[in-house]
N, CA, C and O atoms as a GROMACS GRO file, in nm:
protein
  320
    1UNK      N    1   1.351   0.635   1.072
    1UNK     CA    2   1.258   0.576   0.977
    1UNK      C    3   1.137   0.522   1.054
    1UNK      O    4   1.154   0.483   1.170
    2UNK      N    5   1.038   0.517   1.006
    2UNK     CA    6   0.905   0.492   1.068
    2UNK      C    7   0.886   0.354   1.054
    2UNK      O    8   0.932   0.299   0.955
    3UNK      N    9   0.812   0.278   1.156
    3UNK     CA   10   0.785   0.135   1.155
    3UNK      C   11   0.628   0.120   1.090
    3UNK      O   12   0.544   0.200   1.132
    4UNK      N   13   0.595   0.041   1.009
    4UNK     CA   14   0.524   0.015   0.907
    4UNK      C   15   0.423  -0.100   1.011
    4UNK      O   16   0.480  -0.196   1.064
    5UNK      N   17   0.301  -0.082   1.028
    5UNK     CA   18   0.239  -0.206   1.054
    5UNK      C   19   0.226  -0.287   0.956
    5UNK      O   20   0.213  -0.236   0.844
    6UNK      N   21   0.226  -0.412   0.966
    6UNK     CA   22   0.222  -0.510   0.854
    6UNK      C   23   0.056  -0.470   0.805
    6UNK      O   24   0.080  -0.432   0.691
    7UNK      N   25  -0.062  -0.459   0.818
    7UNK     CA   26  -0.127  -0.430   0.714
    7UNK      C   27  -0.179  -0.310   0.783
    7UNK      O   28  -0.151  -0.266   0.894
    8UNK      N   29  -0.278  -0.258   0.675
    8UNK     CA   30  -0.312  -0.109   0.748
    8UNK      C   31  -0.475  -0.097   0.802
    8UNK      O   32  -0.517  -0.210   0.777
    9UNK      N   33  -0.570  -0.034   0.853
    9UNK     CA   34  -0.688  -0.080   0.906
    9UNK      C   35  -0.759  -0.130   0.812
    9UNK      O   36  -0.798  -0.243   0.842
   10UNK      N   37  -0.802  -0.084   0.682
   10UNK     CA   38  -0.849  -0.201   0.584
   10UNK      C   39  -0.874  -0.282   0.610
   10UNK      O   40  -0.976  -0.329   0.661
   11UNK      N   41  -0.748  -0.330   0.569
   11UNK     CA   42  -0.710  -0.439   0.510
   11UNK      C   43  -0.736  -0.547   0.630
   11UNK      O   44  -0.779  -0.654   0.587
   12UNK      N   45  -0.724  -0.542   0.729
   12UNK     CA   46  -0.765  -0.601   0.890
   12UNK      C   47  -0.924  -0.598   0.893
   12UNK      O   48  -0.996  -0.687   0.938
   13UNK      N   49  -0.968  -0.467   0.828
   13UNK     CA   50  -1.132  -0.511   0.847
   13UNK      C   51  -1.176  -0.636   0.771
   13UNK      O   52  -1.241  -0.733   0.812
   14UNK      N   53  -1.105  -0.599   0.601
   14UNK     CA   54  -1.131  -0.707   0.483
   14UNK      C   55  -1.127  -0.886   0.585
   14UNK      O   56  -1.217  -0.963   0.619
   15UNK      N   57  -0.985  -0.887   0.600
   15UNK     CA   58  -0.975  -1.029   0.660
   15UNK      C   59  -1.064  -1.080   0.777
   15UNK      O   60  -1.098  -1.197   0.789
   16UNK      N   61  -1.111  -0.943   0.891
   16UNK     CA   62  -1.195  -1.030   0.961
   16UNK      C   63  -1.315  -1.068   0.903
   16UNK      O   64  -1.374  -1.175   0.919
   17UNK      N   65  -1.358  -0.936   0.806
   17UNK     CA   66  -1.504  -0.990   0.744
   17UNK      C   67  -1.514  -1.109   0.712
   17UNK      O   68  -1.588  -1.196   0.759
   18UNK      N   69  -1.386  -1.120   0.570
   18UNK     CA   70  -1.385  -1.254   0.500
   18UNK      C   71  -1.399  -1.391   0.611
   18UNK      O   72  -1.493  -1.469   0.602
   19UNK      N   73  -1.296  -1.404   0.709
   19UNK     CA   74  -1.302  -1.496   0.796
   19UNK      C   75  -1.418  -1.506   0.917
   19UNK      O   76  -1.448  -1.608   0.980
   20UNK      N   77  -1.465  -1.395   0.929
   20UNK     CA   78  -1.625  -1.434   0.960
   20UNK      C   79  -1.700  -1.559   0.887
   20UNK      O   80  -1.737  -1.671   0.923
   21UNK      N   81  -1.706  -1.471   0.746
   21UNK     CA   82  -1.854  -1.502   0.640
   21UNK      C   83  -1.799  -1.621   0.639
   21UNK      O   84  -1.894  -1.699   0.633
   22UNK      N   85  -1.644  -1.714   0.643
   22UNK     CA   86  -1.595  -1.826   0.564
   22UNK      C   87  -1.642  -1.927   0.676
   22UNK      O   88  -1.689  -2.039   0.658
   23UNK      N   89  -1.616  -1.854   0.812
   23UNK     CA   90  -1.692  -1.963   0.958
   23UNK      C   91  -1.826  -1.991   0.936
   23UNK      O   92  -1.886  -2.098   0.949
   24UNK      N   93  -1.871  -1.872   0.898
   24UNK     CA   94  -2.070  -1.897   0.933
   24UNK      C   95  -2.096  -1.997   0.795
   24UNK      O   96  -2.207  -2.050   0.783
   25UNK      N   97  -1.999  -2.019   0.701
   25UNK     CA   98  -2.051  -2.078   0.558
   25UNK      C   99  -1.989  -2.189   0.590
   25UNK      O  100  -2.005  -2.270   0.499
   26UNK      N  101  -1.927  -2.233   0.674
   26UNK     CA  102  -1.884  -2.382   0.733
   26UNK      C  103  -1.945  -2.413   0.798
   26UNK      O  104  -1.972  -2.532   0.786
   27UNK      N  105  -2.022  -2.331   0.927
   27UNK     CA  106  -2.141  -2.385   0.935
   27UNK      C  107  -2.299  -2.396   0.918
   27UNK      O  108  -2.376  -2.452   0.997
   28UNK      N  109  -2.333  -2.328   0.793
   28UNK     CA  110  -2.410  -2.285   0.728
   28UNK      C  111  -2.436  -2.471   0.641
   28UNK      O  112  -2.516  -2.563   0.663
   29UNK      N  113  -2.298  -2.447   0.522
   29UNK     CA  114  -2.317  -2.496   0.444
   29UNK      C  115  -2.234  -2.697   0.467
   29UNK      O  116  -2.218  -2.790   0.388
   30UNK      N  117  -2.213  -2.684   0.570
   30UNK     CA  118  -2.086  -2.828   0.671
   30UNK      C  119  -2.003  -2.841   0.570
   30UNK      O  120  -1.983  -2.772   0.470
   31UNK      N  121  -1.954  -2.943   0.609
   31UNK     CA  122  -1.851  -3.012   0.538
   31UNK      C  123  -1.894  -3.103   0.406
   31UNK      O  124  -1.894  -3.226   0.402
   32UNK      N  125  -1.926  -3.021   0.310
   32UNK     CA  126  -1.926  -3.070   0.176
   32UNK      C  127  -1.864  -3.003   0.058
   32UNK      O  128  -1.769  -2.929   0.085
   33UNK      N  129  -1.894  -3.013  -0.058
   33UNK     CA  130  -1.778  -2.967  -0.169
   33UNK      C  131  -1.763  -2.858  -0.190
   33UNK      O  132  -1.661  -2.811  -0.240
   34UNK      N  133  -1.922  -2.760  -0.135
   34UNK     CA  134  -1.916  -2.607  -0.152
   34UNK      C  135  -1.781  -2.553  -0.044
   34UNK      O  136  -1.734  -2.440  -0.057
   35UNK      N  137  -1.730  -2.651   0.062
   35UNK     CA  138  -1.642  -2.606   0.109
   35UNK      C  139  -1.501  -2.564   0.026
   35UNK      O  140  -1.421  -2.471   0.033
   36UNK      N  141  -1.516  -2.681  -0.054
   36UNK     CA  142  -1.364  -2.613  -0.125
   36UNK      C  143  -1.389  -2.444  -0.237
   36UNK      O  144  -1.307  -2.365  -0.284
   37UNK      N  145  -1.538  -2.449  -0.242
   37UNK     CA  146  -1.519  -2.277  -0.311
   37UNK      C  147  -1.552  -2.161  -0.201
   37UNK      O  148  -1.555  -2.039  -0.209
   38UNK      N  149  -1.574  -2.245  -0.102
   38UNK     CA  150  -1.549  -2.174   0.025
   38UNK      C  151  -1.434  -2.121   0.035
   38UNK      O  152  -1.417  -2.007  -0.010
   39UNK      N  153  -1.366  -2.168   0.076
   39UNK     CA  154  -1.178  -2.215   0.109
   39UNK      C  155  -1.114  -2.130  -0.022
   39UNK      O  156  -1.061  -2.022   0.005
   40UNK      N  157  -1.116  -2.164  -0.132
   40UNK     CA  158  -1.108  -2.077  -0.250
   40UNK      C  159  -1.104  -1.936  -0.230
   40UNK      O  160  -1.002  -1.868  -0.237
   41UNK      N  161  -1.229  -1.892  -0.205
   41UNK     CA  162  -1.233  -1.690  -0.234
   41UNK      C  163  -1.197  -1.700  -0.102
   41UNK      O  164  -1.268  -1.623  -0.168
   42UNK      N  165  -1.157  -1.713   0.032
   42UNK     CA  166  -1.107  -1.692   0.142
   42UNK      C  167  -0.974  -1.684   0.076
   42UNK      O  168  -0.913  -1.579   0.096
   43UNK      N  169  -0.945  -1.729   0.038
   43UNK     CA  170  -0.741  -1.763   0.021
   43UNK      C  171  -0.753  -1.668  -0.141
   43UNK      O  172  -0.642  -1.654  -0.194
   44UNK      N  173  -0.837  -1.623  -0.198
   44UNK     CA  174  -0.790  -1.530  -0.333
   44UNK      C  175  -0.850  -1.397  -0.245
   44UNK      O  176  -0.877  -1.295  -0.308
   45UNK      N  177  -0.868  -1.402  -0.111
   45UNK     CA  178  -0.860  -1.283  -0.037
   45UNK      C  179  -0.773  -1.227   0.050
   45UNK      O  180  -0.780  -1.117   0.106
   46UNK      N  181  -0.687  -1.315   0.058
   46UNK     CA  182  -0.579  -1.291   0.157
   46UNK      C  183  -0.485  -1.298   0.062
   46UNK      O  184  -0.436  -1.185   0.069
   47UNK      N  185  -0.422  -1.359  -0.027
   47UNK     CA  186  -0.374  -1.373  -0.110
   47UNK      C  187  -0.370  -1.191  -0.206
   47UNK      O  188  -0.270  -1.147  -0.263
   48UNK      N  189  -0.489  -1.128  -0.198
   48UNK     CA  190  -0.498  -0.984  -0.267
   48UNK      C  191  -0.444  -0.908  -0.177
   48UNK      O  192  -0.366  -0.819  -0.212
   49UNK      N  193  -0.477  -0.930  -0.036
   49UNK     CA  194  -0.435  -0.864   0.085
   49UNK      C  195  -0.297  -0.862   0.116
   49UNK      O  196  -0.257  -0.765   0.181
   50UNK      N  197  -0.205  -0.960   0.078
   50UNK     CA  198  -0.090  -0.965   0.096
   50UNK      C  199   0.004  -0.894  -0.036
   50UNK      O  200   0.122  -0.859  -0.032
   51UNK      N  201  -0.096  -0.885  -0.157
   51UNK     CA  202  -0.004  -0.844  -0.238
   51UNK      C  203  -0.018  -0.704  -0.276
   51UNK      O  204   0.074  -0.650  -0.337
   52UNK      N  205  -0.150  -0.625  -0.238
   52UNK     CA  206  -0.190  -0.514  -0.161
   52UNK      C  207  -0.046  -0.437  -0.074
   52UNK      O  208   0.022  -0.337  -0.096
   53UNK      N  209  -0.044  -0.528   0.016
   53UNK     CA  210   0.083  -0.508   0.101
   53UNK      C  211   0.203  -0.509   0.090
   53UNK      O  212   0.275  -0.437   0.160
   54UNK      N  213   0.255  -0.605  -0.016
   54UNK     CA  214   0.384  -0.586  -0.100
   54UNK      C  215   0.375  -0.499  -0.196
   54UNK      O  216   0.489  -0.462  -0.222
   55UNK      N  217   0.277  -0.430  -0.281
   55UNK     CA  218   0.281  -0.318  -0.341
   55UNK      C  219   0.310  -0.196  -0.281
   55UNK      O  220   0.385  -0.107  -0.322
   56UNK      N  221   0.255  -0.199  -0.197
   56UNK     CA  222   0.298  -0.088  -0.079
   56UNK      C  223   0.427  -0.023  -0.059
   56UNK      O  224   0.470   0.089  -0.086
   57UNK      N  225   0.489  -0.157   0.011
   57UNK     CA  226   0.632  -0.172   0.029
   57UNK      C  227   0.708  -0.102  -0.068
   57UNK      O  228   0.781  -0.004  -0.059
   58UNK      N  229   0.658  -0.206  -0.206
   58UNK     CA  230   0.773  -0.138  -0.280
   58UNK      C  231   0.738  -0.024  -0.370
   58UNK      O  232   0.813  -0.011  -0.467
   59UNK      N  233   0.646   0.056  -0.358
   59UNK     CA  234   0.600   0.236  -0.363
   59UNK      C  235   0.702   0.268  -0.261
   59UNK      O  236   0.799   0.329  -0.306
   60UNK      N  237   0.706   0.242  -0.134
   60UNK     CA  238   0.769   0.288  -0.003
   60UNK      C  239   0.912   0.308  -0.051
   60UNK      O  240   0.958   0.422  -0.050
   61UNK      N  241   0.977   0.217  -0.089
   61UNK     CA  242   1.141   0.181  -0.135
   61UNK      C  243   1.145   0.263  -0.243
   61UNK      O  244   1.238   0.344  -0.254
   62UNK      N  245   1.035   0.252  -0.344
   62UNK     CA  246   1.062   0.354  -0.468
   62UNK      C  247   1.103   0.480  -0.448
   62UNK      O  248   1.204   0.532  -0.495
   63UNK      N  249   0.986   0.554  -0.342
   63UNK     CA  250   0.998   0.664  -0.296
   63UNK      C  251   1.094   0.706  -0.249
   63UNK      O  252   1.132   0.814  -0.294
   64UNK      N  253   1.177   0.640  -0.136
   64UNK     CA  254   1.289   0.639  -0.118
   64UNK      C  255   1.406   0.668  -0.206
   64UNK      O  256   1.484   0.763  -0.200
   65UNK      N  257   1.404   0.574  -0.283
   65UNK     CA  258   1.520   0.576  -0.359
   65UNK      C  259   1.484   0.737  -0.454
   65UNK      O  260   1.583   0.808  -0.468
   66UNK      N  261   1.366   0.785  -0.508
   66UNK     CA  262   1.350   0.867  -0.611
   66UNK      C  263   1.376   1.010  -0.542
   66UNK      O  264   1.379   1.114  -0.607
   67UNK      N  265   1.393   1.003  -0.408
   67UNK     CA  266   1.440   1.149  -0.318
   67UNK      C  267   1.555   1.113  -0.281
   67UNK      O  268   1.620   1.210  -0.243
   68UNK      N  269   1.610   1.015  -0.276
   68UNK     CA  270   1.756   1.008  -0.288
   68UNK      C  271   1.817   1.075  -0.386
   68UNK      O  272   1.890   1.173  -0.371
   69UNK      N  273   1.774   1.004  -0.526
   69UNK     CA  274   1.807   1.082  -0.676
   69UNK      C  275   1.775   1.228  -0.652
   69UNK      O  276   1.872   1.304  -0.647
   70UNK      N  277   1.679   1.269  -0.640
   70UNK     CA  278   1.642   1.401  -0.632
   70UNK      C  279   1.714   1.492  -0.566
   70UNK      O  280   1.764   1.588  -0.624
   71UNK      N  281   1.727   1.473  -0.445
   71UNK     CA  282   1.843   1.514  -0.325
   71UNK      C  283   1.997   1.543  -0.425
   71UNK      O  284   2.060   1.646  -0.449
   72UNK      N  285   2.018   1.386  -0.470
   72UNK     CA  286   2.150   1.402  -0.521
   72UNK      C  287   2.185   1.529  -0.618
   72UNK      O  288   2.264   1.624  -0.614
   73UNK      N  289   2.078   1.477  -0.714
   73UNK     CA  290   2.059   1.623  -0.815
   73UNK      C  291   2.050   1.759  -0.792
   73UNK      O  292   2.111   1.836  -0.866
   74UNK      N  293   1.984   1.798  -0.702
   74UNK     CA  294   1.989   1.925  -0.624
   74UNK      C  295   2.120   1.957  -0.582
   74UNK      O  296   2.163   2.068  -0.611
   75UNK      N  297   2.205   1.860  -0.505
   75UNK     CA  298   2.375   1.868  -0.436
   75UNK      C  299   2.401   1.914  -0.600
   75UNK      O  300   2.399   2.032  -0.636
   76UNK      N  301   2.424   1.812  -0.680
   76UNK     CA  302   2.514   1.849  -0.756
   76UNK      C  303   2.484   1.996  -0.853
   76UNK      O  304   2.566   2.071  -0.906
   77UNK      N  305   2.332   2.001  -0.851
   77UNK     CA  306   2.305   2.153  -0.927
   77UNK      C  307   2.358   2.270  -0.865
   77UNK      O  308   2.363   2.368  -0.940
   78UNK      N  309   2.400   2.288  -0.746
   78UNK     CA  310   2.392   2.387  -0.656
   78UNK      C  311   2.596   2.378  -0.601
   78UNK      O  312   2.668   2.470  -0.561
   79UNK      N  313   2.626   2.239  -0.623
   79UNK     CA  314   2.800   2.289  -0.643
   79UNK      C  315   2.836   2.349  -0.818
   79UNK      O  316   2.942   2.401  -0.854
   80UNK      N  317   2.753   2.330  -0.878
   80UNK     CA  318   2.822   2.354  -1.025
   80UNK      C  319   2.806   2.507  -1.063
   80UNK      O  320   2.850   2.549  -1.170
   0.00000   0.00000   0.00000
C-alpha cells in the first residue's frame, strides 16, 4: 500500500500563501481588532485544507472497499 503525504502540493502552496499574507497583515495592520478577522480567514483556511484532506482519505477507503466488492463479485461470477 502506498504512503499518502499528509497534504498534497496545493494544498502546501495554499497554507504558505495564506500564512505569508496573515504575517505581512500583522504587520501591516499591528495589533488591533482587524487582527481577529485576520486570525479568522487564516483558520477558515486551514480548517478547508484539512477537510480537503479528510475527504480525500475517505474517497481513498471508499475506493478500496468498492474493488474489494467488485473483486468479490467477479470470484463469485466466475465459480458459478
Amino acid at each position: 500500500m502506498k504512503v499518502r503525504a499528509p497534504f498534497d502540493p496545493g494544498s502546501l502552496v495554499v497554507i504558505a500563501i495564506t500564512l505569508v499574507l496573515f504575517v505581512w497583515a500583522l504587520f501591516e495592520k499591528g495589533l488591533t481588532h482587524d487582527l481577529l478577522l485576520e486570525a479568522g480567514v487564516f483558520m477558515v483556511s486551514v480548517k478547508l485544507i484539512i477537510m480537503s484532506y479528510k475527504n480525500s482519505l475517505m474517497a481513498a477507503t471508499i475506493d478500496r472497499k468498492l474493488d474489494a466488492i467488485v473483486a468479490e463479485l467477479k470470484k463469485r461470477a466466475t465459480s458459478s
